[in-house]
C-alpha positions as CSV (number, residue, x, y, z in Angstrom):
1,X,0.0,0.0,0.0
2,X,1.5,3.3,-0.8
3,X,0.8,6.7,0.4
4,X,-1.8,7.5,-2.0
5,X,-4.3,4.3,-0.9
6,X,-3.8,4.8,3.0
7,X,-5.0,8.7,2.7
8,X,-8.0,7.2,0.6
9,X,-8.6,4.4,3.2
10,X,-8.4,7.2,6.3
11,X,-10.7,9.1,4.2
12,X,-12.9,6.6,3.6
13,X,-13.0,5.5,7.2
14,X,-13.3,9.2,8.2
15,X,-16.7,9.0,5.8
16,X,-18.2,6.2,6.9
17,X,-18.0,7.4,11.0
18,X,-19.2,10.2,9.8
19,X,-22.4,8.9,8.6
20,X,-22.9,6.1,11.3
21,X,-22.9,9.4,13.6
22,X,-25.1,11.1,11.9
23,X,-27.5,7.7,11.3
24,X,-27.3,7.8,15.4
25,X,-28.2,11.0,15.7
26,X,-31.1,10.6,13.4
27,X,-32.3,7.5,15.4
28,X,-32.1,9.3,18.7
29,X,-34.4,11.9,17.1
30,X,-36.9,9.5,16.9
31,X,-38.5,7.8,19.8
32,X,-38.7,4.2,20.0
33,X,-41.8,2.4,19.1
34,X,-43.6,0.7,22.5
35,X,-44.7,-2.1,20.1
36,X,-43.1,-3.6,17.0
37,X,-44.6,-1.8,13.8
38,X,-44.8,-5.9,12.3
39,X,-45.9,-8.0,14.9
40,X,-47.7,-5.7,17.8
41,X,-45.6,-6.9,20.3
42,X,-44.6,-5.0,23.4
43,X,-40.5,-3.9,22.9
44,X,-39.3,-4.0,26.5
45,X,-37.5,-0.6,27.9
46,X,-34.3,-2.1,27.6
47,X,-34.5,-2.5,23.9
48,X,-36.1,1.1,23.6
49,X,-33.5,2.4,25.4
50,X,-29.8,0.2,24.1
51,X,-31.6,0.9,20.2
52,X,-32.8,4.0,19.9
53,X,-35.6,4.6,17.6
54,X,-36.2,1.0,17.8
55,X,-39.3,0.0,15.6
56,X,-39.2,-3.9,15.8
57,X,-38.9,-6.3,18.3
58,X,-36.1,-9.1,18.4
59,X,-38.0,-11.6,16.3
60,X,-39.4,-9.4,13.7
61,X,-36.0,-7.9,13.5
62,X,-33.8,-10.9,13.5
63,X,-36.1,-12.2,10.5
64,X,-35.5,-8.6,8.7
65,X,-32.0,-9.1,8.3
C-alpha cells in the first residue's frame, strides 16, 4: 500500500464514521416504538433504550436481516 491508498482508506473511514454518527443521531431523534410496527408486540425498555428509535422487536428484527 503506498501513500496515495492509505489517505483514501483514512478518508474513507473518516466517511463512513461520519455517517454512522449522523444515522445515530437521526435514530435518537426519533423515539422508539412501544410495540413492534410488524408483529404488535410490546418492545421492552431495555431494547427502547440500548436501540434508539427502535421499531421492531427481536424476532421481527432478526427475521428482517
Amino acid at each position: 500500500m503506498d501513500d496515495l491508498d492509505f489517505v483514501v482508506n483514512q478518508q474513507a473511514r473518516a466517511e463512513q464514521q461520519f455517517i454512522d454518527a449522523q444515522a445515530l443521531t437521526r435514530a435518537r431523534m426519533v423515539p422508539s416504538a412501544t410495540h413492534c410496527v410488524e408483529c404488535g408486540c410490546a418492545i421492552p425498555p431495555a431494547r427502547r433504550e440500548c436501540v434508539p428509535g427502535v421499531r421492531h422487536c427481536v424476532r421481527c428484527q432478526s427475521e428482517r436481516e
